[in-house]
Backbone as CSV, one residue per row, in Angstrom:
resi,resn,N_x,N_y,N_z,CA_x,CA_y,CA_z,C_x,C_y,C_z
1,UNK,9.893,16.052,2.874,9.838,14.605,2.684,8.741,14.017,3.576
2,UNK,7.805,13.203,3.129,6.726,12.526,3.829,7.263,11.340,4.545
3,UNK,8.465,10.314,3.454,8.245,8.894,4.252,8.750,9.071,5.579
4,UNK,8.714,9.778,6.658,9.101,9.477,7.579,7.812,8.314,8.333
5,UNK,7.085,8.247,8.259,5.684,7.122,8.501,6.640,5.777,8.772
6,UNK,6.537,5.474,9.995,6.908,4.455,10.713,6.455,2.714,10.244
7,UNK,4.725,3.529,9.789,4.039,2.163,9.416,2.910,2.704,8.687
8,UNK,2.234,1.882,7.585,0.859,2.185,6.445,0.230,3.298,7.065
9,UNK,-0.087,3.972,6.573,-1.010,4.829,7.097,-1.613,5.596,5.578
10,UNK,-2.853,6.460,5.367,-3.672,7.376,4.903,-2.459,8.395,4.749
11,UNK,-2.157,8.744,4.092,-1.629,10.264,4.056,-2.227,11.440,3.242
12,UNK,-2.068,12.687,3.618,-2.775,13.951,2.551,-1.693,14.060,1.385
13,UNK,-2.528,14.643,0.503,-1.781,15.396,-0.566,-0.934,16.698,0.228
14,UNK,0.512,16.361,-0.602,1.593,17.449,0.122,1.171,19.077,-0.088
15,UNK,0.435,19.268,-1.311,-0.024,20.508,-1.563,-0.964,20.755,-2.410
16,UNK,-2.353,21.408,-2.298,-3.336,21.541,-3.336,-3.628,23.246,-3.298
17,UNK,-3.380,23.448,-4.886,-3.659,24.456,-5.395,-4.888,24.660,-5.985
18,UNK,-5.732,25.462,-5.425,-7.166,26.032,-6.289,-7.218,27.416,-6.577
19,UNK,-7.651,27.545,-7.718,-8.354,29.012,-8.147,-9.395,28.653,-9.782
20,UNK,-9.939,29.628,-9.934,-10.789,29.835,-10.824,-10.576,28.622,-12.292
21,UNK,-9.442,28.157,-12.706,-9.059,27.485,-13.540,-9.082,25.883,-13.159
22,UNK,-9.250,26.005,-11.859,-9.507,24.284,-11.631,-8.750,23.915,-10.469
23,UNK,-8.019,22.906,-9.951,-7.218,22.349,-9.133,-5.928,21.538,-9.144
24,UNK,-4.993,21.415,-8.730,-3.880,20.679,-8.791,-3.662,19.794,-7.616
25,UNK,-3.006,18.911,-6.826,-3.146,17.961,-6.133,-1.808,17.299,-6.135
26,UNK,-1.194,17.934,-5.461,0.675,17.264,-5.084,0.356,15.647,-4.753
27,UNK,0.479,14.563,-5.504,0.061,13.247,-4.583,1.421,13.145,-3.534
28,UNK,2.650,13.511,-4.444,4.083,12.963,-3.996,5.249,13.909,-4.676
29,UNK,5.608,14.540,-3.080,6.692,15.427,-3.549,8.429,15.716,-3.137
30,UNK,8.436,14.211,-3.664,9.876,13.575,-3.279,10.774,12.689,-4.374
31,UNK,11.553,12.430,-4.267,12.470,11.608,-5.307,11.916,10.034,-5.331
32,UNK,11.781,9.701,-6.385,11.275,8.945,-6.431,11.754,7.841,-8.148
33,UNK,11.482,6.659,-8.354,12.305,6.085,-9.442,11.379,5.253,-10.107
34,UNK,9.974,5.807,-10.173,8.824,4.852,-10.940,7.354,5.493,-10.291
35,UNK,6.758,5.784,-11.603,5.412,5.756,-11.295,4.676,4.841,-12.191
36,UNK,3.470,4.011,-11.429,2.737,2.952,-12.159,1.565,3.191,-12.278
37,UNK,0.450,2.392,-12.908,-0.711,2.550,-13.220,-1.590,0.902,-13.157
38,UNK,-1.587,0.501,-11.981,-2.509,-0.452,-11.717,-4.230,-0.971,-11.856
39,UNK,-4.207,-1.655,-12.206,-5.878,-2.085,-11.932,-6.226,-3.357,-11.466
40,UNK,-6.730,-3.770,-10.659,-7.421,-4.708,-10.468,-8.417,-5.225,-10.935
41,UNK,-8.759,-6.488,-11.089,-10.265,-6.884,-11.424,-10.843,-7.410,-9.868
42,UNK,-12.298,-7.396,-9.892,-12.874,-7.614,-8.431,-12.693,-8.712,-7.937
43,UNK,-12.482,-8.945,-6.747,-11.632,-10.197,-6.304,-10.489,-10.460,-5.822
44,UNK,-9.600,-9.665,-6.693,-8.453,-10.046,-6.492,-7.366,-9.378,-5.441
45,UNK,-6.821,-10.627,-4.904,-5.676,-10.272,-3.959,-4.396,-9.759,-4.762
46,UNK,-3.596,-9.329,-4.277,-2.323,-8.790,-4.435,-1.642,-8.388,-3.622
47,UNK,0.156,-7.974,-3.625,0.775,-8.043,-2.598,1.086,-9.322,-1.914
48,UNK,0.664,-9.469,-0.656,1.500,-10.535,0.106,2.985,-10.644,-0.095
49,UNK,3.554,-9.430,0.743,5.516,-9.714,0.160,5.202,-8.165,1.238
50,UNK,6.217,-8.115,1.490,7.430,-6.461,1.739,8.280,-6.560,1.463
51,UNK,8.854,-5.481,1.271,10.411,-4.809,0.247,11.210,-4.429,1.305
52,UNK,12.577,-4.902,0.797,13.458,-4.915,1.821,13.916,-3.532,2.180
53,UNK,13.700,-2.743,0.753,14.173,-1.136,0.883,13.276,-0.516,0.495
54,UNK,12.462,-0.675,-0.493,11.404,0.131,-0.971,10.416,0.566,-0.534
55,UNK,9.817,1.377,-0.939,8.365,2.285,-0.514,8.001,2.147,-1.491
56,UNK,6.351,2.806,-0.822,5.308,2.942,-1.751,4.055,4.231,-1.400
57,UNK,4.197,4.775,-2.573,2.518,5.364,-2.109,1.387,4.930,-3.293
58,UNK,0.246,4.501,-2.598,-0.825,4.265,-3.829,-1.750,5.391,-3.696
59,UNK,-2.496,5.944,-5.007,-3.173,6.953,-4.481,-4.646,5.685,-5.433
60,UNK,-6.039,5.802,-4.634,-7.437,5.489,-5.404,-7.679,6.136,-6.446
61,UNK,-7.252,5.832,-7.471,-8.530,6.882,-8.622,-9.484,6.274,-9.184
62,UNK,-9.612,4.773,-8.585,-11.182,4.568,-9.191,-11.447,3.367,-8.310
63,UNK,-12.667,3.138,-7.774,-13.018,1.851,-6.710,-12.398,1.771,-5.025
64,UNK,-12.372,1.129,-5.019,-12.033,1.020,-3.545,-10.685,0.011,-3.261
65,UNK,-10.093,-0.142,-1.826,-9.284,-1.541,-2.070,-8.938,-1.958,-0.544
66,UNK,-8.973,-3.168,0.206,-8.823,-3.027,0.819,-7.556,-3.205,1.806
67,UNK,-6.901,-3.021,2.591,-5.136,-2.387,2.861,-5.475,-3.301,4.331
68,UNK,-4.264,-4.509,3.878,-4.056,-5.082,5.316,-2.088,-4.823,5.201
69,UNK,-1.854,-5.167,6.920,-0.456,-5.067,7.203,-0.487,-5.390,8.445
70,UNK,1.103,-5.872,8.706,1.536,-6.553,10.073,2.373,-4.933,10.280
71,UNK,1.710,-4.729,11.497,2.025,-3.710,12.173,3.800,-4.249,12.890
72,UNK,5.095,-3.684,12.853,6.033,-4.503,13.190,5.953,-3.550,14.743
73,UNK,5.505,-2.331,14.607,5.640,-1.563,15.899,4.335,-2.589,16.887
74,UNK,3.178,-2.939,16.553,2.149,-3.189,17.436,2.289,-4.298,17.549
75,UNK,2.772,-5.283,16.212,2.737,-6.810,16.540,1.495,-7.455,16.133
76,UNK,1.106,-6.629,15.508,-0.828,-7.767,15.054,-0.999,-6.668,13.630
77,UNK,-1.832,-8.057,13.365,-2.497,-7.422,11.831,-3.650,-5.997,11.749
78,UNK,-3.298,-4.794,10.646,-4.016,-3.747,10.976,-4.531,-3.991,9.210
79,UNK,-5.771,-3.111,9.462,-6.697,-3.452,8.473,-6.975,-1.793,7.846
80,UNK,-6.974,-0.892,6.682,-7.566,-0.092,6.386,-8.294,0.118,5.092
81,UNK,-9.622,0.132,5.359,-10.406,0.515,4.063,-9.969,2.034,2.924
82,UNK,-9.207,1.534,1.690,-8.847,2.971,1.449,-10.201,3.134,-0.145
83,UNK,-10.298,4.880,0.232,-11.583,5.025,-0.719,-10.754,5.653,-1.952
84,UNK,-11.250,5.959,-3.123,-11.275,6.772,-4.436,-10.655,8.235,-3.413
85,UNK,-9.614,8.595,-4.381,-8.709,9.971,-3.950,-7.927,9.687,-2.931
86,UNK,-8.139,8.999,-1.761,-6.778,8.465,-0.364,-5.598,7.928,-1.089
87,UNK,-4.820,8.195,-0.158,-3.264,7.727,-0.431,-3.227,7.281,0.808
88,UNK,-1.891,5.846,0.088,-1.645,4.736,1.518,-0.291,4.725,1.146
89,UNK,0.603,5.364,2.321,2.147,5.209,2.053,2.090,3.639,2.946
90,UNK,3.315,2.817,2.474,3.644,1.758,2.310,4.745,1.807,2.495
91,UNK,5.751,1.536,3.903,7.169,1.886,4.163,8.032,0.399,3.924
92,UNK,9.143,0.420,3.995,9.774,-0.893,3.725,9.760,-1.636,4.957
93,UNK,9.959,-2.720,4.474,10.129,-3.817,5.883,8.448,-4.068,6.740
94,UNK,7.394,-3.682,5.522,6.233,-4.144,6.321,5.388,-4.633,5.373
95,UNK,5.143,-5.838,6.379,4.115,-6.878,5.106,2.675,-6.703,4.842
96,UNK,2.441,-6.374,3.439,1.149,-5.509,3.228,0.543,-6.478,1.942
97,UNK,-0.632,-6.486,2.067,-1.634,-7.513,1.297,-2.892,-6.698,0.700
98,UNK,-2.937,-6.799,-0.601,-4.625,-6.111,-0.789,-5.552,-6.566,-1.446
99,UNK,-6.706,-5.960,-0.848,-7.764,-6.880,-1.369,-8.753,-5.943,-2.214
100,UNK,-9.445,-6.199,-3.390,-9.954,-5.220,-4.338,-11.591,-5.937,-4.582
101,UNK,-12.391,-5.256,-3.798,-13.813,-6.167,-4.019,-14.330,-5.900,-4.792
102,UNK,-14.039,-4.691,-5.439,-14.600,-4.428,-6.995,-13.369,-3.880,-7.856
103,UNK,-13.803,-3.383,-9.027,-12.485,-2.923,-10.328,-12.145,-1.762,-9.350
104,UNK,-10.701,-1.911,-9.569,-9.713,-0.881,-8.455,-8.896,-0.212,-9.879
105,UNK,-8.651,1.109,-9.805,-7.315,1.583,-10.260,-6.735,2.198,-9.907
106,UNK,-4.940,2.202,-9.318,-4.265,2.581,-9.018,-3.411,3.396,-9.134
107,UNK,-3.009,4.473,-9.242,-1.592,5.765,-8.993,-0.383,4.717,-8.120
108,UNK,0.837,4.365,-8.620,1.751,3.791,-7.551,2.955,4.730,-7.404
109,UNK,3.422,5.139,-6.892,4.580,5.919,-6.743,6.034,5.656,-5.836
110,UNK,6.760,4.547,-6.767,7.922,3.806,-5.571,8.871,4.415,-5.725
111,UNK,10.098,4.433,-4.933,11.364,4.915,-4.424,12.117,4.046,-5.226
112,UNK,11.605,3.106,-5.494,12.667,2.237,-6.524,12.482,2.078,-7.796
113,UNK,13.042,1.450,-8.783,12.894,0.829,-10.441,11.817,0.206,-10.350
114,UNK,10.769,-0.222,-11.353,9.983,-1.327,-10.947,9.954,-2.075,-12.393
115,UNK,11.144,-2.139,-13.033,11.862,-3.420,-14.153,11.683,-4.557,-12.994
116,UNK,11.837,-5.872,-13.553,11.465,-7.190,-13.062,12.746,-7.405,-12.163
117,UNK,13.730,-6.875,-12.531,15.027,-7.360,-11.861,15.314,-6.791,-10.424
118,UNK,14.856,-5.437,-10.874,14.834,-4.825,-9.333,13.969,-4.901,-8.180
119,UNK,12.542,-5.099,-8.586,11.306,-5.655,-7.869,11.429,-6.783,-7.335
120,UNK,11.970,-7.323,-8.238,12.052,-9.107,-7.157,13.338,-8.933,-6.843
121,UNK,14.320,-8.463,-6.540,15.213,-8.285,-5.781,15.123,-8.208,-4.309
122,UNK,14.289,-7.161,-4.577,13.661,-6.476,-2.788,12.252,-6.989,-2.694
123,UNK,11.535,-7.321,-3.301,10.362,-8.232,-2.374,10.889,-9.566,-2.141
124,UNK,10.281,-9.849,-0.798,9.817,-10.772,-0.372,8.672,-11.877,-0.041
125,UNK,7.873,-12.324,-0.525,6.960,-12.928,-0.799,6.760,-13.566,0.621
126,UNK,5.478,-13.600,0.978,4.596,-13.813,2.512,3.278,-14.325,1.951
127,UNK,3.233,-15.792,2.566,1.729,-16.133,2.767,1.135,-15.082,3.705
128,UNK,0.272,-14.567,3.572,-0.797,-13.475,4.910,-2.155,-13.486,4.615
129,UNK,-2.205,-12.828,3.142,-3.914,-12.822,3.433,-4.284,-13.493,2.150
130,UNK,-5.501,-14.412,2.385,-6.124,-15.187,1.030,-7.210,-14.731,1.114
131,UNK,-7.973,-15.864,-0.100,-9.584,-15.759,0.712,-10.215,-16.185,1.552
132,UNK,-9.324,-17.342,2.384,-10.049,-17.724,3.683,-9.685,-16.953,4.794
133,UNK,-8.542,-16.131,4.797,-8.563,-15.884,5.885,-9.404,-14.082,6.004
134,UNK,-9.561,-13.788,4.738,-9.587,-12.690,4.390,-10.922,-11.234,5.534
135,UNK,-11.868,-12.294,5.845,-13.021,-11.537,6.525,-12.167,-11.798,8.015
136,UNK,-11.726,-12.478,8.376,-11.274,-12.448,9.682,-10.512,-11.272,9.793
137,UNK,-9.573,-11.274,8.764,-8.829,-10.442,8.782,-9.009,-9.145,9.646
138,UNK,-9.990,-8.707,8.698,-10.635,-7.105,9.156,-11.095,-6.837,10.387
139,UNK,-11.233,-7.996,11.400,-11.628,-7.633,13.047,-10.371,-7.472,13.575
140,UNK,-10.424,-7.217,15.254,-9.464,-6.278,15.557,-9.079,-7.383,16.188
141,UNK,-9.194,-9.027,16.394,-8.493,-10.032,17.193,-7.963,-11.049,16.217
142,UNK,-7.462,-10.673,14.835,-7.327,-11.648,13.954,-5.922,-12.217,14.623
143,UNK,-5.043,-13.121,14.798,-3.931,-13.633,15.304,-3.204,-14.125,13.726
144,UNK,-2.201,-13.260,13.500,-1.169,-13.525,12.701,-0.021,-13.247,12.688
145,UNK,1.256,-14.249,12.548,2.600,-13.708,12.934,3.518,-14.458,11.921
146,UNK,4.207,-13.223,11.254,5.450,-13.546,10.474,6.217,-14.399,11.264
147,UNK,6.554,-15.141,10.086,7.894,-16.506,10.627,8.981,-15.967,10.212
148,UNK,9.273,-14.367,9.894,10.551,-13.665,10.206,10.015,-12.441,10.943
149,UNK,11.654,-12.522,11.806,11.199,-10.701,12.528,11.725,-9.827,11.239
150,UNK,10.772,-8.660,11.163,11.605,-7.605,10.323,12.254,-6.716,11.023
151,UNK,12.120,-6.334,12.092,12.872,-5.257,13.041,14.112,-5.666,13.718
């Protein structure tokens, strides 16, 4: 089992197989209750919310995107550029925002249903990142703080 990840982070593929016939690429090798297929158009934000129980892993398969979150262990906003092929596990109880500066498409792989009833059940919706605040964001003194504790 991977989610043990405290908070967002990059993770590897659990297992890659090569030989003469080509390659295989474990993204996620755990129980799991939905896989999705996202895209973005350039521009656009998404997210702003955490799930009260749910996870996530996204894997890049096309463009770039960029991965903000309120660190609940550090207390300040962390920023990661994820490229084409990275995976970003996404644990519950942390508020994560993304930003897609060009056409993004996504691999999603959640622990939960993702029917309308169950998704908005467990998110929570968070003002965090727009487009004004969005370039600040990415330096390492941006000052932002949830008006709930999650921990």
């Amino acid at each position: 089992m991977q989610r043990n990840f405290k908070e967002s982070q990059i993770v590897n593929y659990t297992d890659i197989h090569k030989d003469l016939r080509g390659s295989i690429y474990s993204v996620v090798n755990e129980e799991c209750k939905n896989v999705s297929i996202i895209e973005s158009k350039p521009g656009s934000i998404r997210s702003n919310h955490y799930h009260k129980k749910d996870w996530h892993y996204m894997l890049v398969l096309e463009g770039v995107l960029e991965y903000f979150f309120y660190s609940n262990i550090e207390r300040r906003v962390k920023y990661i550029n994820v490229k084409k092929d990275h995976i970003i596990f996404t644990p519950n109880l942390e508020i994560h925002a993304t930003f897609f500066p060009q056409y993004c498409k996504l691999l999603v792989v959640s622990g939960y249903l993702r029917d309308s009833a169950t998704y908005e059940a467990d998110t929570v919706r968070v003002e965090f990142i727009n487009h004004d605040n969005l370039q600040k964001a990415k330096k390492e003194n941006f000052i932002w703080s949830p008006k709930v504790d999650l921990l």
